[in-house]
N, C-alpha and C positions, 0 to 999 in steps of 0.2 A: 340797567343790568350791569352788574358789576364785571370787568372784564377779572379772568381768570390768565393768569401767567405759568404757560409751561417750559421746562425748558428739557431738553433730549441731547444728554451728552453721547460722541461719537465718536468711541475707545479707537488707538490705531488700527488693530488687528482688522477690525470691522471698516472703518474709512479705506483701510489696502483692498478688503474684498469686492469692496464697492466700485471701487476707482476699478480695478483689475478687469469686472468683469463690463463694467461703460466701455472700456475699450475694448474689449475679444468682443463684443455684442453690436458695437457701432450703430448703426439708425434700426436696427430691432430691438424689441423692447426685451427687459429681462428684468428678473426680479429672485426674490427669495424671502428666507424668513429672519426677522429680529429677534436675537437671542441677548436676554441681557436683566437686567434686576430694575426693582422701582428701590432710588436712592434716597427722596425723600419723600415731604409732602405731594409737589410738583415736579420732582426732577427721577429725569429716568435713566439709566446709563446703559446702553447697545455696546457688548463685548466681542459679537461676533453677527455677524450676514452672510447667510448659506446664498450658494447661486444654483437657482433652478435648471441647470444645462442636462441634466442627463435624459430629459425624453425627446430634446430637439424638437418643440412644437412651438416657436416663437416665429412674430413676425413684425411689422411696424406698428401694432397696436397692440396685440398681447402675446403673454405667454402662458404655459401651464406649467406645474411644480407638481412632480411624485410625490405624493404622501407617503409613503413606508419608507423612504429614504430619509424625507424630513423627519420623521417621526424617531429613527435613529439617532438623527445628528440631536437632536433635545433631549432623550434619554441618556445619552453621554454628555452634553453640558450640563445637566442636572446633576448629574454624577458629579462630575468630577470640580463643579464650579458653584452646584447651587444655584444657577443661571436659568431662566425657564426662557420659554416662549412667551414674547413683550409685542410683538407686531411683525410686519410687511412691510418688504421695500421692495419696489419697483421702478423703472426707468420710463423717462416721456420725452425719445429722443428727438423727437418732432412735434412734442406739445408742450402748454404751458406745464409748470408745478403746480398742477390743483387737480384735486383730484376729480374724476369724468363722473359720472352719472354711474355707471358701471363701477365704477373706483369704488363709490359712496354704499353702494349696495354688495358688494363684498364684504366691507369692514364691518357692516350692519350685520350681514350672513355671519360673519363669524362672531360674534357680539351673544346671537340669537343659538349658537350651535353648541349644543349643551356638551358635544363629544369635544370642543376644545375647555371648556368651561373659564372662561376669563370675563370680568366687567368692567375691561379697558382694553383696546388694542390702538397701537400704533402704528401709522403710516408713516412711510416717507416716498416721497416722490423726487428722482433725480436723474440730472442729465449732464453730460460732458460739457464743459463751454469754454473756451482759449484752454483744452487739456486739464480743465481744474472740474474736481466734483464741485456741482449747484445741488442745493438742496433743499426741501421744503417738508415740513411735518406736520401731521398733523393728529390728534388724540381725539377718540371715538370710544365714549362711556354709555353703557348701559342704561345709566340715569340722564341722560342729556340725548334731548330729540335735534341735538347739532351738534358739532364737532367746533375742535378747538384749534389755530393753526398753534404752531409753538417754536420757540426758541432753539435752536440749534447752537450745542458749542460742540469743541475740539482741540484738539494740541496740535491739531495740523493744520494747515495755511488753507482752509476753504471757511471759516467762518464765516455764518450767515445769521442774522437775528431777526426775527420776528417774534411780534409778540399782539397780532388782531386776532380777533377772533372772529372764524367765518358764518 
C-alpha cells in the first residue's frame, strides 16, 4: 500500500489558541474546533482553534463543546475569511498523542453525520511538554476504513513531523 503524505500547517493565531488554552487547562483535557481551508492536494492550513470553555464540563479524560456557540464562531469565519470547519483538536494531558478508541469513534461520528456534511475531518491531539505545544494529527476520510497520521508544520518553534500512516 502506497503510503499517502499529509501535511497540516498551524497558522499563528491558531498555535496562540492552543498553547493559551494547554496552560489555563493544565492536566484536564480541553479541546475545540479547526477552523481553516484545504490548501492543496494534501495540505491543509488551521487559521484559527476555538476552545470549548464555556460549559465547564471537563475533566482528565474529556470534555464537551456547545454546539450553538461553535456553530456561531464558523458562520462568522465563513463570512468573513471563506474559512470553514476542517476538524477537532483536543488535549491528552496525561496520555499519549494517539488517538483512544473513543477518539477514533468520534471522528467517524462526525464523518457519518450528515448535519456536518464533510468527507474529511481533522484531528489533532496535543499536550504541554518543557512549556512547548507537542502535537500529533491525524486525517479521517469517508473513503478510507483508517486514518492517516500527518505532517505537522509552523512558523512557530514547536515543529513536529510525521508522515506513518496508522
Amino acid at each position: 500500500m502506497k503510503k499517502q503524505k499529509i501535511t497540516i500547517e498551524i497558522e499563528h493565531e491558531a498555535h496562540e489558541q492552543v498553547h493559551k488554552a494547554l496552560k489555563n487547562f493544565g492536566n484536564y483535557e480541553i479541546g475545540g474546533m479547526l477552523i481553516g481551508y484545504k490548501k492543496g492536494e494534501n495540505t491543509f492550513s488551521i487559521s484559527k482553534a476555538t476552545v470549548a470553555d464555556d460549559v465547564a464540563k471537563f475533566n482528565i479524560a474529556s470534555f464537551i463543546r456547545e454546539p450553538f456557540k461553535s456553530m456561531k464562531v464558523l458562520l462568522k469565519a465563513f463570512k468573513r475569511e471563506k474559512h470553514n470547519y476542517i476538524g477537532e483538536w483536543h488535549s491528552h494531558p496525561q496520555f499519549s498523542l494517539y488517538p483512544s478508541k473513543y477518539d477514533i469513534e468520534t471522528m467517524y461520528g462526525i464523518l457519518n453525520n450528515s448535519e456536518y456534511g464533510v468527507t474529511f475531518v481533522i484531528l489533532i491531539i496535543t499536550k504541554l511538554k518543557n512549556e512547548k505545544v507537542d502535537m500529533a494529527a491525524f486525517l479521517f476520510h469517508k473513503k478510507l476504513t483508517y486514518f492517516i497520521e500527518a505532517t505537522i508544520s509552523s512558523d512557530v518553534s514547536m515543529n513536529k513531523h510525521l508522515d506513518i500512516m496508522a
